[in-house]
LODO-251181 format. One line per field, with one value per residue: y, z, x of N, C-alpha, C in turn; residue number from 1. Coordinates in Angstrom, 1 decimal. Example, Ala and Ser with C-alpha at 12.3 -4.5 7.8 and 13.67 -1.06 7.14 Angstrom:
BEGIN
nyy c(-5.7 / -2.2);
nzz c(7.8 / 7.1);
nxx c(13.2 / 12.8);
cayy c(-4.5 / -1.1);
cazz c(7.8 / 7.1);
caxx c(12.3 / 13.7);
cyy c(-3.3 / 0.0);
czz c(7.8 / 7.9);
cxx c(13.2 / 12.9);
pos c(1 / 2);
END
This chain:
BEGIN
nyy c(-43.6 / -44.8 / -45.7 / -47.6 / -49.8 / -51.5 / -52.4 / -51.3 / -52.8 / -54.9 / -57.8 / -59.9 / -62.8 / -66.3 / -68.8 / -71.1 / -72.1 / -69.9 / -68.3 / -68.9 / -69.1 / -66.2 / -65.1 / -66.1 / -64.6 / -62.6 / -61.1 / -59.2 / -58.8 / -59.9 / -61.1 / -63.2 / -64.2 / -66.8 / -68.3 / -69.9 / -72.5 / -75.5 / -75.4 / -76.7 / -76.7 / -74.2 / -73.8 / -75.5 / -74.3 / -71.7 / -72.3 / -73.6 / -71.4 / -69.6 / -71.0 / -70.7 / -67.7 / -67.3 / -68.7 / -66.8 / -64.5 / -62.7 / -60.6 / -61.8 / -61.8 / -62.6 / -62.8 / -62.0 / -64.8 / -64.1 / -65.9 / -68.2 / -67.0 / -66.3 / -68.3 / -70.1 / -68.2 / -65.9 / -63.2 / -60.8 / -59.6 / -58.7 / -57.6 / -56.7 / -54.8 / -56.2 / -58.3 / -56.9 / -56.5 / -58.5 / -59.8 / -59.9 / -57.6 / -57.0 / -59.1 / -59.9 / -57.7 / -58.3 / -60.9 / -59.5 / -58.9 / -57.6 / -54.7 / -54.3 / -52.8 / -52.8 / -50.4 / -47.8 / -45.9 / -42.7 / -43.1 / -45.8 / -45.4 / -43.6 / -45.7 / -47.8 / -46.4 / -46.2 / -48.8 / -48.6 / -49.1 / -51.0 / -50.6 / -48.7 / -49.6 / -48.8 / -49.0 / -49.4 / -48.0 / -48.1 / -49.3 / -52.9 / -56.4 / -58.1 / -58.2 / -57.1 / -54.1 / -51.7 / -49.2 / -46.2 / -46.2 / -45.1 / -43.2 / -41.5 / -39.2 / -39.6 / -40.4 / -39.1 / -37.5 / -39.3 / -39.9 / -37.6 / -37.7 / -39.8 / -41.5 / -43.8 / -46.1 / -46.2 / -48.1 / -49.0 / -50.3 / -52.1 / -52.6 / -52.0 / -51.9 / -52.8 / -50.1 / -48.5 / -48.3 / -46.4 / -43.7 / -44.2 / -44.8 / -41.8 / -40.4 / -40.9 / -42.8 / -45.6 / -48.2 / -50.6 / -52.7 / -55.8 / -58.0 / -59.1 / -58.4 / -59.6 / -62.6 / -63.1 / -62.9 / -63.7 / -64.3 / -65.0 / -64.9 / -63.5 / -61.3 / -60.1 / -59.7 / -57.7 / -55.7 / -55.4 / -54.2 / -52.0 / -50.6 / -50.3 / -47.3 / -46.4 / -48.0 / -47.7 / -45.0 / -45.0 / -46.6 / -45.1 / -42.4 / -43.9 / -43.9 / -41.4);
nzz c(9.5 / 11.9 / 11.9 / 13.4 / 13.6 / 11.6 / 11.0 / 11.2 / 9.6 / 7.4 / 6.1 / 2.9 / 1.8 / 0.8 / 1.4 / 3.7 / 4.9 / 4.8 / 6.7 / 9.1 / 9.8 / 10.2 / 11.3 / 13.8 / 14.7 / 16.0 / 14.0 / 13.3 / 11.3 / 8.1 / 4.5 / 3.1 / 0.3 / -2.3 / -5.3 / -8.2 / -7.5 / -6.8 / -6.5 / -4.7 / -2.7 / -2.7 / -0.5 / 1.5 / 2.2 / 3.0 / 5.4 / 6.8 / 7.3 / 8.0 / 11.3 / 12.5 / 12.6 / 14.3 / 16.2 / 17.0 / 17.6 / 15.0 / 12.7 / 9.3 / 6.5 / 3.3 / 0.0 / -3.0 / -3.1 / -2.2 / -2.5 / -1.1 / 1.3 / 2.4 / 2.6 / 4.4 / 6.6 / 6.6 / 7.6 / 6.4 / 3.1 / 0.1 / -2.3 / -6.2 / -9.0 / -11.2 / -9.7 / -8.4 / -10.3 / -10.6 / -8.5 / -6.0 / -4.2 / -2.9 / -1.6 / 0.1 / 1.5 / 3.1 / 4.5 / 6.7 / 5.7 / 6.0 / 3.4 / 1.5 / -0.9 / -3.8 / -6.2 / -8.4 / -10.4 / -10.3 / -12.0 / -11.0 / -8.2 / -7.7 / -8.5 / -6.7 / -4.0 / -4.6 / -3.5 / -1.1 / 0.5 / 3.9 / 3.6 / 1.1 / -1.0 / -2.5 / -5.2 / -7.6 / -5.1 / -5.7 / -7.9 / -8.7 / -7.6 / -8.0 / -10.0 / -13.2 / -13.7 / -15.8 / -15.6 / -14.2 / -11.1 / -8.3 / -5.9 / -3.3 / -3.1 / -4.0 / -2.3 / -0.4 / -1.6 / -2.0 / 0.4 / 1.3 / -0.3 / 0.5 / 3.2 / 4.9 / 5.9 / 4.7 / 2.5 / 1.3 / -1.4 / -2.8 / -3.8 / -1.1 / 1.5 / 4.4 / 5.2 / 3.6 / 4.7 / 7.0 / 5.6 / 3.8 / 5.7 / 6.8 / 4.7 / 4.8 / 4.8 / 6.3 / 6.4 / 6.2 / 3.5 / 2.5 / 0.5 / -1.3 / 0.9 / 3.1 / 1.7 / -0.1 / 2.0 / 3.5 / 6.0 / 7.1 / 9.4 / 11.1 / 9.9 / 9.8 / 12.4 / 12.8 / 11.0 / 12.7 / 15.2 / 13.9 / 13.0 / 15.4 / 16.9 / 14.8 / 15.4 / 18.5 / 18.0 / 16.2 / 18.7 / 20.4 / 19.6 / 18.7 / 21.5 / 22.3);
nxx c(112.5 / 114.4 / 118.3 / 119.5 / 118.3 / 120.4 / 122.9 / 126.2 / 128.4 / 128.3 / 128.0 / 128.4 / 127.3 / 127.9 / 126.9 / 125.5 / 127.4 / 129.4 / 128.0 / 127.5 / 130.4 / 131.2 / 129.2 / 129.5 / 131.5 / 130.6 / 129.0 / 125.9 / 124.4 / 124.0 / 123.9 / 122.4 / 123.2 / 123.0 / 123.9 / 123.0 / 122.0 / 120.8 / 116.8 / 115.9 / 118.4 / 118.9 / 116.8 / 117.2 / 119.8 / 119.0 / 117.4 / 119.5 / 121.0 / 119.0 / 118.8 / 121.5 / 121.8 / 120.0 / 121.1 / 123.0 / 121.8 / 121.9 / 121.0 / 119.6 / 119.3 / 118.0 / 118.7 / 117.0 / 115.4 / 112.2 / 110.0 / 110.3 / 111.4 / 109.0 / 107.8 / 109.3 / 109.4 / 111.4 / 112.6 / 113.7 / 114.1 / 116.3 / 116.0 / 116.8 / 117.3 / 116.2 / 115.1 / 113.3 / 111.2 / 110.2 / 108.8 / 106.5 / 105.2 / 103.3 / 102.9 / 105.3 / 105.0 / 102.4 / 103.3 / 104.9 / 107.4 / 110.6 / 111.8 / 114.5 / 116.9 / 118.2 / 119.9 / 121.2 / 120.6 / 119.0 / 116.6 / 116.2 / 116.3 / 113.8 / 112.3 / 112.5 / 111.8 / 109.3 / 108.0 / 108.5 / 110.3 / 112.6 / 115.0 / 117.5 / 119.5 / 122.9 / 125.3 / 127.6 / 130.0 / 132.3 / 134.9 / 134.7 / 135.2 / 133.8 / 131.7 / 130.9 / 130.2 / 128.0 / 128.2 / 130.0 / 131.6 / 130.2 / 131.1 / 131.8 / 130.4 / 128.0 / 126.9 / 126.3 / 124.2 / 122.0 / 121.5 / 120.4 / 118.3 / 116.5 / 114.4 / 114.8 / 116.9 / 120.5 / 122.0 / 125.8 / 127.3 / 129.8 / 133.3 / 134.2 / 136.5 / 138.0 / 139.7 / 138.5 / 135.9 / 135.8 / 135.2 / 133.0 / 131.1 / 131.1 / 130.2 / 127.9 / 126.7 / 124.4 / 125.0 / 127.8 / 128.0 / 130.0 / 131.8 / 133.7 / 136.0 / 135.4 / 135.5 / 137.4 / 139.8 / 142.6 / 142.0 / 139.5 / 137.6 / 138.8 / 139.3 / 136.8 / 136.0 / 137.7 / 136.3 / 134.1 / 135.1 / 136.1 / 134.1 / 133.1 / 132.4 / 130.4 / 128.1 / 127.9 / 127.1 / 124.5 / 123.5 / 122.9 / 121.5 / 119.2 / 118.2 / 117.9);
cayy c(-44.8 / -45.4 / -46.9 / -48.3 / -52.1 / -51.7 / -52.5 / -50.7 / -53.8 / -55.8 / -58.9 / -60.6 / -64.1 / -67.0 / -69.8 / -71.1 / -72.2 / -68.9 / -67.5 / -69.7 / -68.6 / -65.0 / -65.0 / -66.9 / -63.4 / -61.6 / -59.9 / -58.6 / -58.6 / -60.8 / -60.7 / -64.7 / -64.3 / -67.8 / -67.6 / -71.4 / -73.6 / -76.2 / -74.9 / -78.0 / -76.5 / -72.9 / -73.9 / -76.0 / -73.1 / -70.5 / -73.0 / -73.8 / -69.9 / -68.8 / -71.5 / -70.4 / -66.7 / -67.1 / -69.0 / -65.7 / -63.4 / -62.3 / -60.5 / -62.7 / -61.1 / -63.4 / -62.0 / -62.0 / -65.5 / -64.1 / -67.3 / -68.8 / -66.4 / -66.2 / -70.0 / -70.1 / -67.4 / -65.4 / -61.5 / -59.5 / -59.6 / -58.3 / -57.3 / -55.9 / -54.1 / -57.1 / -58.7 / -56.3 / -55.9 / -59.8 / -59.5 / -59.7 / -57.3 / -56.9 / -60.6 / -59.6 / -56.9 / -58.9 / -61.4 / -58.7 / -59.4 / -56.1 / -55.4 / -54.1 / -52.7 / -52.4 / -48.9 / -47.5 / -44.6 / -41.7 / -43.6 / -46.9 / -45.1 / -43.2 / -47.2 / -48.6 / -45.7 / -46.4 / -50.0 / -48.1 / -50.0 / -50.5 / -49.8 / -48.5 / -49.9 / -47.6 / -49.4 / -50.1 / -47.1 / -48.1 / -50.4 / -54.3 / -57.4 / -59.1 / -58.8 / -55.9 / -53.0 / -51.1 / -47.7 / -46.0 / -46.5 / -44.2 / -42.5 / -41.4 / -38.1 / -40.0 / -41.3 / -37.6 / -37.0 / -40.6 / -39.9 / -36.1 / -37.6 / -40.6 / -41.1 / -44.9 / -46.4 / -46.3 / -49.6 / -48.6 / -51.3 / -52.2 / -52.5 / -51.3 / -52.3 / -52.3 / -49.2 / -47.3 / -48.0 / -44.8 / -42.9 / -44.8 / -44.3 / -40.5 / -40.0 / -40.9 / -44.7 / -46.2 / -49.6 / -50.6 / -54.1 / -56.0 / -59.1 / -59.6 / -58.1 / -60.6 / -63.6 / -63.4 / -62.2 / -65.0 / -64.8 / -64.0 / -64.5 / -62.1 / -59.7 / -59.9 / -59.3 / -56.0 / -55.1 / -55.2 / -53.4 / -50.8 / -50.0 / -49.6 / -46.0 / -45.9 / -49.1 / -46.9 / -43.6 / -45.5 / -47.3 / -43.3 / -41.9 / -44.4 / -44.1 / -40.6);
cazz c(10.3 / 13.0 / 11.1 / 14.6 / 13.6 / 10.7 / 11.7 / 9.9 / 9.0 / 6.6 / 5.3 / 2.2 / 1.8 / -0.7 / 1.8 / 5.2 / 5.8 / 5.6 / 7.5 / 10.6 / 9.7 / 10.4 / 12.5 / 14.9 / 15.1 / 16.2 / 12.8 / 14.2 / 9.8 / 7.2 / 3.9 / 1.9 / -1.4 / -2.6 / -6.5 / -8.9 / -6.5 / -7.5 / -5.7 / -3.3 / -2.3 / -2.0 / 0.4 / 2.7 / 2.4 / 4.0 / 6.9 / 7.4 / 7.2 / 9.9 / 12.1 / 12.5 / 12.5 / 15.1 / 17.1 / 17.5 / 17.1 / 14.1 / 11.4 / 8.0 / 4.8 / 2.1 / -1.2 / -4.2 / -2.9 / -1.4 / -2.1 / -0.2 / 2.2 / 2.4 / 2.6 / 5.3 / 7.6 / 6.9 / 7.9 / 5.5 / 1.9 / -0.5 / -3.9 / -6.9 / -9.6 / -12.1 / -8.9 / -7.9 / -11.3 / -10.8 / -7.0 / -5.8 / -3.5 / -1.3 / -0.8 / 1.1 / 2.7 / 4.2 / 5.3 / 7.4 / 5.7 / 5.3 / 2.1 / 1.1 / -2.8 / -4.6 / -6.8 / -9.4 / -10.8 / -10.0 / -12.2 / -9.9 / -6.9 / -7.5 / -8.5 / -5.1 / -3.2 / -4.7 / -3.2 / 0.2 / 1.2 / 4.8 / 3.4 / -0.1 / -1.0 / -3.6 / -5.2 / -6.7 / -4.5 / -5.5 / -8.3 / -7.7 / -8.6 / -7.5 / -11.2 / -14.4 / -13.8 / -16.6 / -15.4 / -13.5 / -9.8 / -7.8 / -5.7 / -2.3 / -3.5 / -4.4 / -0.6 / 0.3 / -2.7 / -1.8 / 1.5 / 1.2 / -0.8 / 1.2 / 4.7 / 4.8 / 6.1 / 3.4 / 2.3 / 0.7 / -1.4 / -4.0 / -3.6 / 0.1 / 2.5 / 5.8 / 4.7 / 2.8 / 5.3 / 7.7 / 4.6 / 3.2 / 6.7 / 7.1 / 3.5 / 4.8 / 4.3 / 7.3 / 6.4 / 4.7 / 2.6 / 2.0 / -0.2 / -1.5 / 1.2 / 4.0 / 1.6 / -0.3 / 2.7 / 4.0 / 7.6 / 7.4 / 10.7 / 11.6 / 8.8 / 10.5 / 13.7 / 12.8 / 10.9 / 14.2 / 16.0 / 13.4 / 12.8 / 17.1 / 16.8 / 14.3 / 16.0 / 19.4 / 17.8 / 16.4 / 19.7 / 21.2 / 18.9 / 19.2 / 22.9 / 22.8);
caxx c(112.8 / 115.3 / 118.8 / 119.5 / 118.7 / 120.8 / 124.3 / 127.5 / 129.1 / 127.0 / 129.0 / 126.9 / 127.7 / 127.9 / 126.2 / 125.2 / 128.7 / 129.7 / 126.9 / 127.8 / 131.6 / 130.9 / 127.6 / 130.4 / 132.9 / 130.2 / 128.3 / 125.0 / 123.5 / 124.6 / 123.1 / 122.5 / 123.4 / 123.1 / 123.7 / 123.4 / 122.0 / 119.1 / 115.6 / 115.8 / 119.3 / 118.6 / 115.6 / 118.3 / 120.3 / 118.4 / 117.3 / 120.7 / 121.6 / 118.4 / 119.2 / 122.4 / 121.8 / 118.7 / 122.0 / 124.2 / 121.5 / 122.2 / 119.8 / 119.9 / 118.9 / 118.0 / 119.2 / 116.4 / 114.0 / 111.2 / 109.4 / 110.9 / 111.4 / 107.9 / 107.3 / 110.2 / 109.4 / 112.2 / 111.9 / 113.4 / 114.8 / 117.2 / 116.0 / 117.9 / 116.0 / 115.9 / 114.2 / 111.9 / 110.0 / 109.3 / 108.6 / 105.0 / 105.1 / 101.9 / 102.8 / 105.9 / 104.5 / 102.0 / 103.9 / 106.0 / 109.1 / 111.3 / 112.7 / 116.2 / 116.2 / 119.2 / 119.8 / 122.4 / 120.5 / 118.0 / 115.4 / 115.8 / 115.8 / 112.5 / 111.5 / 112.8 / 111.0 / 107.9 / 108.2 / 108.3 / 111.6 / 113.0 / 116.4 / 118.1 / 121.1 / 123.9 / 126.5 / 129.2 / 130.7 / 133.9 / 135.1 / 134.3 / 136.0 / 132.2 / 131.0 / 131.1 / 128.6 / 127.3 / 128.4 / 131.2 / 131.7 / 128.9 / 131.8 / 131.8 / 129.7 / 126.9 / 126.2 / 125.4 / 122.9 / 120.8 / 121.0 / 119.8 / 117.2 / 115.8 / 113.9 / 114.8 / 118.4 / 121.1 / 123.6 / 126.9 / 128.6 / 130.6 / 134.4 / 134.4 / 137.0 / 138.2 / 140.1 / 137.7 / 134.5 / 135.1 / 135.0 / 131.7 / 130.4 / 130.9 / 129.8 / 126.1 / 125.7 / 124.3 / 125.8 / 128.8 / 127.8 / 131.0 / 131.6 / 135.1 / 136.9 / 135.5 / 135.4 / 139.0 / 140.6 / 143.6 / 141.5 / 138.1 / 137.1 / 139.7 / 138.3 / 135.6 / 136.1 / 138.7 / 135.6 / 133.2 / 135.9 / 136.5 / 132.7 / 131.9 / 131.9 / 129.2 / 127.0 / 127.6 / 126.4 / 123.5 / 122.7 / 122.7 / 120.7 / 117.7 / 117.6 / 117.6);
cyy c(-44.7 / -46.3 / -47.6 / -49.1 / -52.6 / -51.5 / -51.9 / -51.7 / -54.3 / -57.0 / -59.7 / -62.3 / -65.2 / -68.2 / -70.2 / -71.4 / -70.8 / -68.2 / -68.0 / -69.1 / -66.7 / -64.8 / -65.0 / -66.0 / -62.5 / -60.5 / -60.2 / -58.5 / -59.0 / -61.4 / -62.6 / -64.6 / -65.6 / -67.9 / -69.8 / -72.3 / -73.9 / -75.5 / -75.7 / -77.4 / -75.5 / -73.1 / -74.6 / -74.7 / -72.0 / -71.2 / -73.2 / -72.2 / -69.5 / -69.5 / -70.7 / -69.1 / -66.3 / -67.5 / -67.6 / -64.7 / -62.4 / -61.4 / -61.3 / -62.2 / -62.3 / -62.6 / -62.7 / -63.3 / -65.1 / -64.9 / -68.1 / -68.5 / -66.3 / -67.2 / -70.3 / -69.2 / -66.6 / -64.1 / -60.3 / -60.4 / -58.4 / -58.1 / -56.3 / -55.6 / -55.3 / -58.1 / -58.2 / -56.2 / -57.6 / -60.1 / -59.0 / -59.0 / -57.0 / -58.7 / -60.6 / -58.9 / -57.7 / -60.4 / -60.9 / -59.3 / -57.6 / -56.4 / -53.8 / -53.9 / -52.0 / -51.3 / -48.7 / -46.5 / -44.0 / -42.7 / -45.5 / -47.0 / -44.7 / -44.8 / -48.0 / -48.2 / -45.9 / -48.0 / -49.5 / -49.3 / -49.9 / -50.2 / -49.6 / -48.6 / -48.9 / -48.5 / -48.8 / -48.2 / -47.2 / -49.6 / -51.5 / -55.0 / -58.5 / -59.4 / -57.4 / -55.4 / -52.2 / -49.4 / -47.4 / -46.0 / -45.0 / -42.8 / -42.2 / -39.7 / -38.5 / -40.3 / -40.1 / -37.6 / -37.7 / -40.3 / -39.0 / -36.6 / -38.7 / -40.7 / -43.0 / -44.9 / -46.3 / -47.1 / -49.3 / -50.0 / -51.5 / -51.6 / -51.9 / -52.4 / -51.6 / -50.6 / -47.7 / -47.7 / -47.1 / -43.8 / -42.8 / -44.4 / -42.7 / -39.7 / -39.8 / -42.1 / -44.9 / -47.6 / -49.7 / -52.3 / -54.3 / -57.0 / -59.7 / -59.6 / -59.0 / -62.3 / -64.5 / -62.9 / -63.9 / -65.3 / -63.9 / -63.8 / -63.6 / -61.0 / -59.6 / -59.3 / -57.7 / -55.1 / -54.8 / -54.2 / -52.1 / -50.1 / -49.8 / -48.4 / -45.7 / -46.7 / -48.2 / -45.5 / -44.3 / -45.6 / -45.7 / -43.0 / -42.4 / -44.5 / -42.5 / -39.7);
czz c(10.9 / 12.3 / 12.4 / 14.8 / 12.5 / 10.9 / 10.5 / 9.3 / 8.8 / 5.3 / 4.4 / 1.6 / 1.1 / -0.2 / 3.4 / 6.2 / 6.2 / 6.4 / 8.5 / 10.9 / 10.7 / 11.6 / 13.9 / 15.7 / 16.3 / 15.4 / 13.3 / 12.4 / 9.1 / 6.1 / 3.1 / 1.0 / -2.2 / -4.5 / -6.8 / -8.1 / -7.2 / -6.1 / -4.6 / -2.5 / -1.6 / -0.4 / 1.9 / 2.8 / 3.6 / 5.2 / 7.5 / 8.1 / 9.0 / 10.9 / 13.2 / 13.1 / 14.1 / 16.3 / 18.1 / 17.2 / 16.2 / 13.4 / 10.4 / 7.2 / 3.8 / 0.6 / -2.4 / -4.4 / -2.0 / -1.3 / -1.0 / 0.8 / 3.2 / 3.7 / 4.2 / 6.6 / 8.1 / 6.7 / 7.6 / 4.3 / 1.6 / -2.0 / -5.1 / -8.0 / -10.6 / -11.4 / -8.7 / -9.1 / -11.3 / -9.6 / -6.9 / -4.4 / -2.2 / -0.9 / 0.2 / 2.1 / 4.0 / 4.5 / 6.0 / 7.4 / 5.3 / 4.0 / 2.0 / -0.4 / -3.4 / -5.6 / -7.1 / -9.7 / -10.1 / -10.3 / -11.3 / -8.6 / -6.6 / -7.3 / -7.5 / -4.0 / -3.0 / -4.0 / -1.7 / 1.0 / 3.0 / 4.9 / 2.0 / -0.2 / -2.6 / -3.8 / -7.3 / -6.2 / -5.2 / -6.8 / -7.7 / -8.3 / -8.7 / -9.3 / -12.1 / -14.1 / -15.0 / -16.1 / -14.3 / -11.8 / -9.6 / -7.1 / -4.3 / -2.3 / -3.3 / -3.1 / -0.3 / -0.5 / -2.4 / -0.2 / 2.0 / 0.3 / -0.7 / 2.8 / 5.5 / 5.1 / 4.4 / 3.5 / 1.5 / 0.3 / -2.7 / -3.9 / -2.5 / 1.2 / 3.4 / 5.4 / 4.5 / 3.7 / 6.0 / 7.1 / 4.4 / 4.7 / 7.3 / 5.8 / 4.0 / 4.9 / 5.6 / 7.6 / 5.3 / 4.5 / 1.9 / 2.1 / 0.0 / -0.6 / 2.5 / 2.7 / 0.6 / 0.3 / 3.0 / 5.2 / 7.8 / 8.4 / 11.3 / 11.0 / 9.5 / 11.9 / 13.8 / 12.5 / 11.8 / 14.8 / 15.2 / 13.2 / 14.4 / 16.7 / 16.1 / 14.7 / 17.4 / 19.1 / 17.5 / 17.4 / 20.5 / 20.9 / 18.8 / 20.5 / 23.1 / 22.5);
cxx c(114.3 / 116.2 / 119.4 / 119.9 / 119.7 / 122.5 / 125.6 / 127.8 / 128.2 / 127.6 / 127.8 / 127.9 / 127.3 / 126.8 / 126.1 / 126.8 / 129.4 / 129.2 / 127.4 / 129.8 / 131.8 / 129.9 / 128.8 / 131.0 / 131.9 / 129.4 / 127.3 / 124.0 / 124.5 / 123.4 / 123.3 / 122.6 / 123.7 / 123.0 / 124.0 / 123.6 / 120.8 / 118.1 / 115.9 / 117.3 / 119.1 / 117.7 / 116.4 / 119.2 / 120.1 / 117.5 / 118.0 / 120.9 / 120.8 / 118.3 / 120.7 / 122.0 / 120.6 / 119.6 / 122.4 / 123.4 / 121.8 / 121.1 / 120.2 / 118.9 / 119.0 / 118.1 / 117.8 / 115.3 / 113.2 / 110.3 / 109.6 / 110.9 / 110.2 / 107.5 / 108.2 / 110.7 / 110.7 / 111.9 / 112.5 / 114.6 / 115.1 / 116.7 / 116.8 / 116.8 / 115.6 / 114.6 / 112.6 / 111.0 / 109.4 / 108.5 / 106.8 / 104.9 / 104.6 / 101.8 / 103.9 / 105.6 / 103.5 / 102.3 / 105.2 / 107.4 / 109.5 / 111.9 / 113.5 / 116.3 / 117.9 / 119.2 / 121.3 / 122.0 / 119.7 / 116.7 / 115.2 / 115.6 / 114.1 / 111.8 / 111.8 / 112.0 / 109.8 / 107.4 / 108.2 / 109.4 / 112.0 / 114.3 / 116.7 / 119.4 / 121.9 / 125.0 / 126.8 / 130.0 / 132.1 / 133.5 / 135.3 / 135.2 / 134.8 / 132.3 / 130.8 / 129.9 / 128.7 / 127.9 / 129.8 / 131.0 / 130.9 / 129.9 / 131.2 / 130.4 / 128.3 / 125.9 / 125.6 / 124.1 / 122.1 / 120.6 / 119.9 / 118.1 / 115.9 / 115.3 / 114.2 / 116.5 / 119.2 / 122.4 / 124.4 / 127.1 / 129.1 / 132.2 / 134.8 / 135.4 / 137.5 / 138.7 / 139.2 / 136.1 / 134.7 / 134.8 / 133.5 / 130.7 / 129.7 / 130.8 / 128.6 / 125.4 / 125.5 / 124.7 / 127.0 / 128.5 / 129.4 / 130.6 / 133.1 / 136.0 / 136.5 / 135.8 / 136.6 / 139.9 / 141.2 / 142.4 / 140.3 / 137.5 / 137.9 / 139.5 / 137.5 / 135.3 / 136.9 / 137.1 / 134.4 / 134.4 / 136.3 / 135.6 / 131.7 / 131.5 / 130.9 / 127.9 / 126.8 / 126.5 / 124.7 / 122.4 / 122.2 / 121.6 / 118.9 / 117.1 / 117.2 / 116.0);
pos c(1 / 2 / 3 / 4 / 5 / 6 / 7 / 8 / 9 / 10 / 11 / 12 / 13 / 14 / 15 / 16 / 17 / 18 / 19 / 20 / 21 / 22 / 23 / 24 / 25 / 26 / 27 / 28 / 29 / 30 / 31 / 32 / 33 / 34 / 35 / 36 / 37 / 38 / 39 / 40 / 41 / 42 / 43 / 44 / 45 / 46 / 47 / 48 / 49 / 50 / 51 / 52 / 53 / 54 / 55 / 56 / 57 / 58 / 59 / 60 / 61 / 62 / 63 / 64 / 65 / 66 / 67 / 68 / 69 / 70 / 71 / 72 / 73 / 74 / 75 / 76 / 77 / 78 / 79 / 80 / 81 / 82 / 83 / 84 / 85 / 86 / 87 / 88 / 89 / 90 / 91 / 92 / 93 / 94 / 95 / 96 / 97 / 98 / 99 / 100 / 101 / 102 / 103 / 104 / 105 / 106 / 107 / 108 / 109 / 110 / 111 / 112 / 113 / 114 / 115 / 116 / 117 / 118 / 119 / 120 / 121 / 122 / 123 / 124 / 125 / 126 / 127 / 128 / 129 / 130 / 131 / 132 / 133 / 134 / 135 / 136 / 137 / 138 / 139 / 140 / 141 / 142 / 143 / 144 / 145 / 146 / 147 / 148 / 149 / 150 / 151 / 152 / 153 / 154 / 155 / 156 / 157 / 158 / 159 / 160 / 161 / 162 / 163 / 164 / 165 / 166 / 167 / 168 / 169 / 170 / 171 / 172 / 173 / 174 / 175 / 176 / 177 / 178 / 179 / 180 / 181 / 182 / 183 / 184 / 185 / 186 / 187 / 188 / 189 / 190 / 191 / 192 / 193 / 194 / 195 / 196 / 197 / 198 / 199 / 200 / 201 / 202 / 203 / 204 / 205 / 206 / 207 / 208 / 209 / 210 / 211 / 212);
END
C-alpha cells in the first residue's frame, strides 16, 4: 500500500477541542486519544472531533473505540495491543474502517500483521514523558528493521519532536506521531504549523511517488 494518505505529521490528541485547535493550522491526520471520559462523553467526543475534522479535511483516527467508531461512522481506528486482543475484528473490517496497531516487540508485530493492518505503529522511539514503558526506547535503528520487515505504512512515536522528526523520517517511518511536543508546547498552533512546514519535503515526496 501506497503511504501517500498517511501524512508525516501525525498530532494525537486529548479531545475535540484540541482536534478543532490543530485541524485549524492545517494538520491533514490527527489521531483522538480520548482517555477517562464517561461512554456518554466519549461518544460526544468523537462527533465533536469528525465534525470538525470533516471541516478542514482532515483524517481523524479514533484511538482504541471501535464501538463506537463503528456505531458512528468513523473510518479508521487506532488500536494498541491490550486493545486488539479485545477487538472484534471482522466487525471493523466490514464496516470499512482502517485500522492502525500499535507494536513494541517482534512478537506484537508478527500479532499486528496478522490483523492485516493499514498502518504499524513503533514506539517509544525515543524516551516519553506520555507514560512509563516497560522496555528501553526502540531507537532510531529499529525504524529500519520494521520497515525492512513490513509492506504496510509505518508510525514512529514516542518522544519525537520538532527536532528529532527529519531523523524519524529518514530512519523509515512514514509518519511521525507526536503527543507531548504539540500539546505542552507554549504555542501549539504555532507547533503545529512549524511542524507542517518542516514535514513538506516528505508530504511532497509522498504526493510524487503516488502519481508516479
Amino acid at each position: 500500500m501506497s503511504a501517500s494518505w498517511l501524512d508525516p505529521f501525525y498530532p494525537v490528541l486529548p479531545d475535540a477541542a484540541w482536534v478543532a485547535r490543530i485541524a485549524g493550522q492545517g494538520a491533514r491526520l490527527i489521531q483522538l486519544r480520548v482517555k477517562d471520559f464517561a461512554p456518554h462523553a466519549i461518544r460526544t467526543e468523537i462527533i465533536k472531533a469528525l465534525a470538525v475534522a470533516a471541516a478542514h479535511n482532515c483524517q481523524l483516527v479514533v484511538n482504541d473505540y471501535w464501538r463506537e467508531a463503528i456505531d458512528l461512522g468513523v473510518d479508521f481506528v487506532h488500536l494498541g495491543q491490550g486493545d486488539l486482543a479485545g477487538a472484534d475484528l471482522n466487525a471493523i473490517k466490514a464496516a470499512r474502517i482502517k485500522l492502525g496497531i500499535s507494536t513494541h516487540s517482534l512478537q506484537e508485530l508478527d500479532d499486528a500483521l496478522a490483523a492485516d493492518p493499514d498502518y504499524v505503529a513503533l514506539g517509544p522511539i525515543y524516551q516519553t514523558k506520555l507514560k512509563v514503558m516497560p522496555g528501553a526506547p526502540q531507537g532510531l535503528a529499529r525504524i529500519g528493521e520494521w520497515r525492512a520487515r513490513i509492506a504496510c505504512p509505518l508510525v514512529a512515536i514516542g518522544g519525537i519532536t520538532l527536532d528529532r522528526a527529519p531523523d524519524v523520517l529518514a530512519a523509515g517511518a512514514s509518519s511521525a506521531a507526536v503527543v507531548t511536543d504539540i500539546v505542552m508546547s507554549d504555542d501549539p498552533e504555532q507547533r503545529a504549523r512549524d511542524w507542517i512546514a518542516a514535514t513538506a519535503a516528505w508530504r511532497n515526496l509522498a504526493t510524487v511517488i503516488s502519481r508516479a
